[in-house]
C-alpha positions as CSV (number, residue, x, y, z in Angstrom):
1,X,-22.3,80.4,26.7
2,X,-18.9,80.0,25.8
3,X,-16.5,83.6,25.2
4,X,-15.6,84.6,21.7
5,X,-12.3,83.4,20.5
6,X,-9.1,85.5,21.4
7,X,-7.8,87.6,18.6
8,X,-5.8,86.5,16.1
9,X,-3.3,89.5,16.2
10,X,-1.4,90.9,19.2
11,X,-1.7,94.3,16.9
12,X,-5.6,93.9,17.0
13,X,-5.2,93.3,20.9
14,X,-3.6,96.2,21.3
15,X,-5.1,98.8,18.7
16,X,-8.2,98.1,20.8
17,X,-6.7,98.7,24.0
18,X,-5.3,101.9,22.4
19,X,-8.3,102.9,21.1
20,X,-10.8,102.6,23.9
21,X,-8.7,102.6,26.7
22,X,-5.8,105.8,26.1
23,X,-5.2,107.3,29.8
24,X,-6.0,104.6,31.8
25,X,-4.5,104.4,35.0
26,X,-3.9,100.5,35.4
27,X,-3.1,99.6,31.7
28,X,-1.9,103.2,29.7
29,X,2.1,103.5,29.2
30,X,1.7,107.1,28.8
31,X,-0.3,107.1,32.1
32,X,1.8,109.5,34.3
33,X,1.4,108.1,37.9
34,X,0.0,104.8,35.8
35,X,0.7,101.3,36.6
36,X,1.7,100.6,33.5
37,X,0.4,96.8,32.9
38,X,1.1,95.4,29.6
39,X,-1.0,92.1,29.5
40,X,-0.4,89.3,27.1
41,X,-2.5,87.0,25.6
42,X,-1.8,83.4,26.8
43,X,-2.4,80.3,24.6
44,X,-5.0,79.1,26.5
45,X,-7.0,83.0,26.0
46,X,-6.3,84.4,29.5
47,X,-4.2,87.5,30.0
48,X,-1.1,87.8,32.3
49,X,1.0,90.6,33.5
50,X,3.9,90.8,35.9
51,X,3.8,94.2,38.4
52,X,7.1,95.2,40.0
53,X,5.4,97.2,42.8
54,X,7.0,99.4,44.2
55,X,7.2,101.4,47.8
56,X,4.5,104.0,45.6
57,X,2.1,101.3,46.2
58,X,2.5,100.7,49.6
59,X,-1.1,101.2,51.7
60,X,0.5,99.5,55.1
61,X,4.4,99.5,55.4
62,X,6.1,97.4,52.8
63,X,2.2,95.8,52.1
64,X,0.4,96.2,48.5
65,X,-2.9,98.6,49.1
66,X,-5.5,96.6,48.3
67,X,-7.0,99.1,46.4
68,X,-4.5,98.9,43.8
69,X,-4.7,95.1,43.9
70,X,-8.2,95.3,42.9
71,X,-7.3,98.1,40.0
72,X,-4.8,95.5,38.9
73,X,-7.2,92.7,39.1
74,X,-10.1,94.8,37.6
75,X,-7.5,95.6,34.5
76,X,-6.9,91.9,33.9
77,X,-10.5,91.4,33.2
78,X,-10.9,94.5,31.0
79,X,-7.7,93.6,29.2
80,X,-9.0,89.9,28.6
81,X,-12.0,91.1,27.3
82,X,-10.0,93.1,24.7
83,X,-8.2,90.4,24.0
84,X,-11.2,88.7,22.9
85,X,-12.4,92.0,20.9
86,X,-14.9,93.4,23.2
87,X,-15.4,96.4,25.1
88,X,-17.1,96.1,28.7
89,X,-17.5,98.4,31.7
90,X,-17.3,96.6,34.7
91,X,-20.5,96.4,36.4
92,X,-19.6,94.4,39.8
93,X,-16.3,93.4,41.5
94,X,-15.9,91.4,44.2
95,X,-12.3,90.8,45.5
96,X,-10.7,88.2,48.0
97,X,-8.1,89.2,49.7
98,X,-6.3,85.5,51.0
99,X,-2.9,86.6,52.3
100,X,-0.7,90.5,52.5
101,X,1.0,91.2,49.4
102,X,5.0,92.5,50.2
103,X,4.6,95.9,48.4
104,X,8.0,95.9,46.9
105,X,7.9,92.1,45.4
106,X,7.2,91.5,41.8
107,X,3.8,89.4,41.4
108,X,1.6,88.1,38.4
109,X,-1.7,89.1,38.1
110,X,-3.7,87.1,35.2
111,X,-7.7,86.9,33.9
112,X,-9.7,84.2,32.9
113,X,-13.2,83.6,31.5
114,X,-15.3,81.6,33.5
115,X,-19.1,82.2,31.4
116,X,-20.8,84.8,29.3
117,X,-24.7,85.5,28.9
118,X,-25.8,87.5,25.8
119,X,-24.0,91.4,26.8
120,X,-23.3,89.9,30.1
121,X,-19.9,88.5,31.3
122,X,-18.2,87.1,33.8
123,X,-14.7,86.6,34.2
124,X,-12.5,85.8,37.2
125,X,-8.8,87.2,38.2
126,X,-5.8,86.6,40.6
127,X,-2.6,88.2,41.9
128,X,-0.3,85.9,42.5
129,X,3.3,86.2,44.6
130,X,5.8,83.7,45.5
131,X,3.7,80.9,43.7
132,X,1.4,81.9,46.0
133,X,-2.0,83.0,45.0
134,X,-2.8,86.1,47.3
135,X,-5.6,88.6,46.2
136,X,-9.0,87.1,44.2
137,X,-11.6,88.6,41.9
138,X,-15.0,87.8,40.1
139,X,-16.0,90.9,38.1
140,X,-19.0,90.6,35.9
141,X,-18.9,93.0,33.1
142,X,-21.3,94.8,30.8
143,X,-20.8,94.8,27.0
144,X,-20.3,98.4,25.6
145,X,-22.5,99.8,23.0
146,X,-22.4,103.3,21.2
C-alpha cells in the first residue's frame, strides 16, 4: 500500500510535530541538551536534516556514538511520518552501521517510505557524511490511536 500524500503546508508539518512531539530530545528546539533537528519536507515526500555534531556527541574520540546516530535516524522516520500527517511509535529499529562517523563533521540524515500495511509502516533512513552514506535504518512503526 502506497503512504498518504505529504502535507500540503509546512505549518501543518510542523503544528503536528509541535503538538505531539514538544520535548523531544532528537527533534524539540526547546529541548535543553536536544539535538535540535529541524527536518524538511523534500519534493519527492522524504524528510532531510543536516546535524553539525559536535564533540557533545562523541561516543569514541572524534567518532559519532552510534546511539545518537540511531536517535537521529529514528527522528527522520518519526518526522516523515508527520510530514505525511500521522502519528506512529516506533515499534522496531534496526540500524546498519557501514563506516565511523567523524563526530565533529556536519552530515545529512534523511527518511523515506518504502511500504505501509493498514496501521503498520515501514520506512527506511540514512546518515550520510562526505557523500558518503555511513549509518542505515529500517524502522517499522505503529500508527497512534487515542
Amino acid at each position: 500500500m502506497k503512504p498518504p500524500p505529504p502535507l500540503t503546508s509546512v505549518g501543518q508539518f510542523q503544528a503536528i510535530r509541535e503538538r505531539v512531539h514538544p520535548g523531544c530530545f532528537v527533534c524539540s528546539p526547546a529541548h535543553p541538551a536536544g539535538l535540535r533537528q529541524e527536518f524538511t519536507l523534500q519534493p519527492d515526500g522524504s524528510v532531510e536534516s543536516t546535524f553539525a555534531g559536535g564533540e557533545a556527541w562523541e561516543g569514541y574520540r572524534g567518532y559519532l556514538h552510534g546511539g545518537v546516530a540511531a536517535a537521529l535516524l529514528d527522528g527522520a522516520m518519526t518526522n516523515l511520518l508527520f510530514a505525511h500527517g500521522l502519528e506512529a511509535f516506533t515499534a522496531e529499529l534496526r540500524v546498519r552501521y557501514r563506516h565511523p562517523v567523524a563526530a565533529r563533521s556536519p552530515m545529512t540524515v534523511s527518511a523515506r517510505w518504502d511500504e505501509s500495511h493498514g496501521l503498520f509502516h515501514s520506512l527506511r533512513a540514512e546518515l550520510r557524511q562526505d557523500a558518503q552514506i555511513k549509518v542505515t535504518a529500517v524502522g517499522k512503526f505503529l500508527e497512534r490511536h487515542e
